[in-house]
C-alpha positions as CSV (number, residue, x, y, z in Angstrom):
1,X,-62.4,-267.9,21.7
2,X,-61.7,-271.5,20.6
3,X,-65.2,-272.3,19.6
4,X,-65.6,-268.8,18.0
5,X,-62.8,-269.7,15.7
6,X,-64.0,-273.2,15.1
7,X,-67.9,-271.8,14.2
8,X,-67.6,-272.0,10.2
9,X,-70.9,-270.2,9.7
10,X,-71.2,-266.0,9.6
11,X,-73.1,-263.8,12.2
12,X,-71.5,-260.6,11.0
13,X,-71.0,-258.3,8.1
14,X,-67.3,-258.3,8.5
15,X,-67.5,-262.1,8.8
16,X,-69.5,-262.1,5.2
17,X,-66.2,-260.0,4.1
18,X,-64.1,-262.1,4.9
19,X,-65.7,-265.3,4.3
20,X,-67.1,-264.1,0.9
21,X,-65.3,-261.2,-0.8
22,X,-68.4,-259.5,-1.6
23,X,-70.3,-256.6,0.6
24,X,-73.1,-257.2,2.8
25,X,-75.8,-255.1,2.8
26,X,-78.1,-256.0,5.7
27,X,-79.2,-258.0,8.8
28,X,-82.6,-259.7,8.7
29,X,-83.8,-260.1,12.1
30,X,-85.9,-262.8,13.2
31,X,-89.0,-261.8,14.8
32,X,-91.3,-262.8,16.9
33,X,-94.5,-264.0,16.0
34,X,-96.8,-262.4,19.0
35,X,-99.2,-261.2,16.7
36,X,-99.6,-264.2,13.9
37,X,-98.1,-261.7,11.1
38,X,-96.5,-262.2,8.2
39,X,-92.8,-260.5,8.3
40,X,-94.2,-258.7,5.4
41,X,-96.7,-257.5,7.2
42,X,-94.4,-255.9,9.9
43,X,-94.1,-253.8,7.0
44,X,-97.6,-251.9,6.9
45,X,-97.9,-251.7,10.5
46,X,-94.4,-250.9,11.9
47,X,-92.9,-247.6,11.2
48,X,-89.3,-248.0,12.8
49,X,-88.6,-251.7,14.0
50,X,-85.7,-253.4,13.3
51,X,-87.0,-255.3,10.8
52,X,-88.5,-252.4,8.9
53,X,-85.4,-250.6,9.0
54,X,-83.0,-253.7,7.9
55,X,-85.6,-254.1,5.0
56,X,-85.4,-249.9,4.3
57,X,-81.4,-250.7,4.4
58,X,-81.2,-253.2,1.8
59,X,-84.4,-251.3,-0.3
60,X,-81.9,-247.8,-0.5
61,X,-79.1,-250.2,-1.4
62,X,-80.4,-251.9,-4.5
63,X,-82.9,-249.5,-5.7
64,X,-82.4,-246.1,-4.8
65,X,-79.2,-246.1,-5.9
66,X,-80.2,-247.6,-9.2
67,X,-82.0,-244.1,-10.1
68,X,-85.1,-244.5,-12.3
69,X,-84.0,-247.2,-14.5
70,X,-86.4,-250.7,-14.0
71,X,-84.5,-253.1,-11.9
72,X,-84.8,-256.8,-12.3
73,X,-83.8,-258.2,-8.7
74,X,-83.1,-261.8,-8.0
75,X,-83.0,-263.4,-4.5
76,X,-81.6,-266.8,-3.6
77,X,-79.8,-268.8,-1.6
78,X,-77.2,-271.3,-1.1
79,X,-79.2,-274.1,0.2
80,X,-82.9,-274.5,1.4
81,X,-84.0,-272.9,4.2
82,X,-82.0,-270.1,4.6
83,X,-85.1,-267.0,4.5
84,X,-84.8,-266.6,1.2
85,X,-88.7,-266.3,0.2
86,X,-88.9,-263.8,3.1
87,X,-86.7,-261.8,1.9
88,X,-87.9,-261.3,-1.5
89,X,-91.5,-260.9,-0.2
90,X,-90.5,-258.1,1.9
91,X,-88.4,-256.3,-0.3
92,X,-90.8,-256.5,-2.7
93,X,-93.4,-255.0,-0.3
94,X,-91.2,-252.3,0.3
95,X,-90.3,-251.4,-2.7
96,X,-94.3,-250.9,-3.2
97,X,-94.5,-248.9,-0.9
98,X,-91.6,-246.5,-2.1
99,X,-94.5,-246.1,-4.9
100,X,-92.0,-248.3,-7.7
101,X,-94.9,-250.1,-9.4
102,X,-93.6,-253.9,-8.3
103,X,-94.4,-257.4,-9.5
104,X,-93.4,-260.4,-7.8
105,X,-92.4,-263.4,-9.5
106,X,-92.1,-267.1,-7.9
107,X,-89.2,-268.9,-10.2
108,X,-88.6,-271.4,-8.1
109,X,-90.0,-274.1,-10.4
110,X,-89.0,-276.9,-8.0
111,X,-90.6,-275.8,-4.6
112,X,-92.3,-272.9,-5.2
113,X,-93.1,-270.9,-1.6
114,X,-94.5,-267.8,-2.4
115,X,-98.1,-268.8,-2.1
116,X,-97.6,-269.1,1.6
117,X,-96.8,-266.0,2.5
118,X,-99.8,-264.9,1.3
119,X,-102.5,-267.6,1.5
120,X,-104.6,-269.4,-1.1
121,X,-104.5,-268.0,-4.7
122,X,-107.0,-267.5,-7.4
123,X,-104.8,-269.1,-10.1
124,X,-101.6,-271.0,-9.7
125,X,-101.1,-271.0,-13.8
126,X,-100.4,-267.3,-14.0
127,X,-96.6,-267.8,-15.4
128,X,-98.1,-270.0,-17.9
129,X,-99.4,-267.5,-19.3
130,X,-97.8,-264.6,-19.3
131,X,-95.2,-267.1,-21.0
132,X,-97.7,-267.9,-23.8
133,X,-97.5,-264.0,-24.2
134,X,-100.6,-262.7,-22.8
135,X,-101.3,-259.3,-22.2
136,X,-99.5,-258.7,-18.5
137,X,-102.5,-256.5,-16.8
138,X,-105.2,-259.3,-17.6
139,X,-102.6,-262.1,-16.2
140,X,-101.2,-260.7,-13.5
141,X,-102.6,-261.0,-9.3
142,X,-103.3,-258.0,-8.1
143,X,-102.1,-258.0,-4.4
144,X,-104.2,-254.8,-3.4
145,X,-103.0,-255.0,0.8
146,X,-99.6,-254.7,-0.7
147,X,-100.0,-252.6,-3.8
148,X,-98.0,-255.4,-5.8
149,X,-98.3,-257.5,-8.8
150,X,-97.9,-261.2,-8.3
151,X,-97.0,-264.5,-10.6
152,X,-97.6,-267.7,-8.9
153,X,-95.8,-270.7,-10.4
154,X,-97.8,-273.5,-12.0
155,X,-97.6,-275.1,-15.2
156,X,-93.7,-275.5,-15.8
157,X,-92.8,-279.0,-17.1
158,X,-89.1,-278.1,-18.0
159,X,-87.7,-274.7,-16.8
160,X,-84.8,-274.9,-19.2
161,X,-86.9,-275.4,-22.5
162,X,-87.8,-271.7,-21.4
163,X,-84.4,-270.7,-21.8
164,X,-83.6,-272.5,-24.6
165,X,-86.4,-270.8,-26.5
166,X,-85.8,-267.2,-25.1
167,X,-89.3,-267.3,-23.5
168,X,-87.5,-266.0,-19.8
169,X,-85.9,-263.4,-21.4
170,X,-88.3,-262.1,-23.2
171,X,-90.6,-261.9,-20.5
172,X,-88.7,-259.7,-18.3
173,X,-88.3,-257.6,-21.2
174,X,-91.4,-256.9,-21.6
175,X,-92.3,-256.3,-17.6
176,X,-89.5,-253.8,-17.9
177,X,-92.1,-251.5,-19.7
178,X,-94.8,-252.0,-17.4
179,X,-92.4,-252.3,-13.8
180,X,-89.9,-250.4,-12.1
181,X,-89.1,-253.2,-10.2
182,X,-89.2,-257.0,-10.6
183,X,-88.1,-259.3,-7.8
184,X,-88.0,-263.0,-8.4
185,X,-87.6,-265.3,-5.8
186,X,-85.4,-268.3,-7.0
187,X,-84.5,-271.7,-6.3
188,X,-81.5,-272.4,-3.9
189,X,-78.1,-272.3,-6.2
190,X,-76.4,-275.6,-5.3
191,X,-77.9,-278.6,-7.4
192,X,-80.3,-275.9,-9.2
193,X,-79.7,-275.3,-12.5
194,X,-81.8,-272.3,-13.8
195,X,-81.5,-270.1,-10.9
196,X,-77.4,-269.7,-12.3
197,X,-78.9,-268.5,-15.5
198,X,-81.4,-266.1,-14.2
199,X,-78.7,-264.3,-12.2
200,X,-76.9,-263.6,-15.3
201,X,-80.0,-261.7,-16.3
202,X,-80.4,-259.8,-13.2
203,X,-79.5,-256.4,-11.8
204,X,-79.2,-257.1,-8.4
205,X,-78.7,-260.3,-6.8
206,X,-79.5,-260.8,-3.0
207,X,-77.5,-263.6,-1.6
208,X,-79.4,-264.6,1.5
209,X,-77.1,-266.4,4.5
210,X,-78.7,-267.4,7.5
211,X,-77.0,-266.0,10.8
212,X,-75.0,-269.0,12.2
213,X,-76.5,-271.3,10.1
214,X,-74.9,-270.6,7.1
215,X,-71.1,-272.8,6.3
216,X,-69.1,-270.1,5.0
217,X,-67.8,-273.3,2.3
218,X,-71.6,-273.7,1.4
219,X,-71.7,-270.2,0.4
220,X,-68.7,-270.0,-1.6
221,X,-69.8,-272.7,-3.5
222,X,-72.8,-271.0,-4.0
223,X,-71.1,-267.6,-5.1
224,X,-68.5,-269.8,-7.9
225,X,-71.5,-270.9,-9.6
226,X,-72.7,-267.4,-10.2
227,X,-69.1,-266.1,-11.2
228,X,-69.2,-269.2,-13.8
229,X,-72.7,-267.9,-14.8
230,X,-71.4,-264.2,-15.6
231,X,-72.0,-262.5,-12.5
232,X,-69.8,-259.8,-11.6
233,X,-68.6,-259.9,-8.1
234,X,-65.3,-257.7,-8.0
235,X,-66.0,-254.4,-5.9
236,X,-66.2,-252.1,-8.5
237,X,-69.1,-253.4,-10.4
238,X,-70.2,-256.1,-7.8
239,X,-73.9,-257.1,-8.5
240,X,-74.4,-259.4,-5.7
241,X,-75.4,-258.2,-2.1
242,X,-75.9,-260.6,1.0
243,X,-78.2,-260.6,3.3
244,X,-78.0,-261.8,6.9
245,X,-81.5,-263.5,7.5
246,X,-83.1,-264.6,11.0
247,X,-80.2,-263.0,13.2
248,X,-81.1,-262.9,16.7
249,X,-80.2,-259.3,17.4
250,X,-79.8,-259.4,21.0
251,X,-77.2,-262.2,21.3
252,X,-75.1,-260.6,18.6
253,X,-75.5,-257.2,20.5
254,X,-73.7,-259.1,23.1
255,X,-70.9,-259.3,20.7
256,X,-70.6,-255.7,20.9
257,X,-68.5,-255.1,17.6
258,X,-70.0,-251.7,16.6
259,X,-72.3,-252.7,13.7
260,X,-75.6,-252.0,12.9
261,X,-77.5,-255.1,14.9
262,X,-75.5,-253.8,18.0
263,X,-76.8,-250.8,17.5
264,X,-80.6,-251.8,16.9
265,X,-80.4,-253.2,20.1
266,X,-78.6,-251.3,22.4
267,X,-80.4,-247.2,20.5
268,X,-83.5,-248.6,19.2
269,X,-85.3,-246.2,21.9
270,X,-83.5,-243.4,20.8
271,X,-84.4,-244.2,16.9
272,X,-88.0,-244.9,17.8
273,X,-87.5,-248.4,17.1
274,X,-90.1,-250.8,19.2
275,X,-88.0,-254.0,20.7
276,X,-90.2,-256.5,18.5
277,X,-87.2,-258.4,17.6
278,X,-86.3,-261.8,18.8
279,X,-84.5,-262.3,21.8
């Protein structure tokens, strides 16, 4: 109990709650890699595992509840290493296969990490150009396995030159007529300028923690430099959602506090859910 209370990092949803003020909307597990995939990839494969239906969870969240209108979704983190490009692979692999037509943007002009979920690319300059205002079909990456569009970075001296010429802004305006749904994986918030001013532009923000990783001071710090930025995070018309990334299901099962990991665990035969998760 005394260690429990000491541990300043989250593993639950009521734990982001409290911590945060702001709700959670799913738990990432970690999974195992027996087969050398991709968690993306669990996606095409894997009907009902846990990971397909934590990324289902957070995909009915933000975008089925949005209705038909585009939606420009963000996802970042506190700090490095926290799952964020994971996450905002996979959603945007989901939301693909929901049939939204989906483009994936890296803006994470510092350390960009897209490119290794999916291997070498033809072109690294792609934002470049789409920024010079070419046409978006002949710029674009066509990721066919996925059914996704895809910007690598490349070619970005000074990311806030782009906002201080309204090139960002007008660039998302323009894949709003072509995409139902844009998802940007960003830089990590603290000691990251530009990713604060993207958020301000966004519909949704996912706000990735990493299961008992994560200092719940580290990610409050986080969350007051997107208030500072505009974000809305009261519960009325909250536009931030976090995410619980890499959580070993089976030793929070053991927790047994009724949430939705305990139950992944202890029903996943009932639900038809293989036991691919870690632990």
């Amino acid at each position: 109990v005394a260690m429990d209370r000491l541990d300043g990092t989250m593993r639950s949803e009521a734990d982001v709650t409290e911590a945060l003020g702001i709700p959670c909307i799913g738990l990432l597990p970690r999974l195992r890699r027996v087969r050398r995939l991709r968690p993306h990839q669990s996606l095409l494969h894997d009907d009902y595992g846990p990971y397909v239906e934590a990324v289902r969870s957070i995909a009915a969240t933000s975008l089925l509840a949005a209705g038909n209108r585009p939606q420009f979704v963000l996802v970042t983190s506190s700090v490095p290493g926290e799952g964020k490009t994971t996450l905002a692979v996979s959603f945007a692999t989901y939301a693909a296969r929901l049939g939204k037509r989906t483009i994936l943007l890296d803006l994470d002009f510092r350390h960009p990490a897209t490119a290794r979920e999916f291997g070498p690319v033809a072109d690294t300059a792609t934002l470049a150009r789409l920024l010079d205002k070419r046409p978006v079909r002949e710029t674009v990456q066509r990721l066919p396995m996925l059914h996704l569009d895809y910007v690598p970075m490349g070619g970005i001296a000074d990311p806030l030159q782009l906002f201080a010429n309204n090139q960002i802004a007008e660039l998302l305006e323009t894949l709003r007529e072509s995409y139902d749904c844009i998802v940007a994986d960003t830089a990590p918030l603290l000691a990251v300028t530009e990713t604060r001013l993207l958020a301000a532009m966004a519909d949704q923000v996912l706000f990735a923690v990493k299961w008992a990783s994560t200092d719940r001071r580290v990610a409050r710090n986080a969350l007051a430099l997107l208030r500072c930025a505009g974000v809305r995070t009261d519960h009325e018309l909250c536009s931030i959602g976090t995410i619980i990334t890499q959580m070993d299901l089976r030793k929070h099962a053991r927790s047994r506090d009724g949430s939705v990991a305990e139950a992944m665990v202890r029903y996943g035969k009932y639900y038809g859910q293989a036991g691919k998760a870690e632990g």
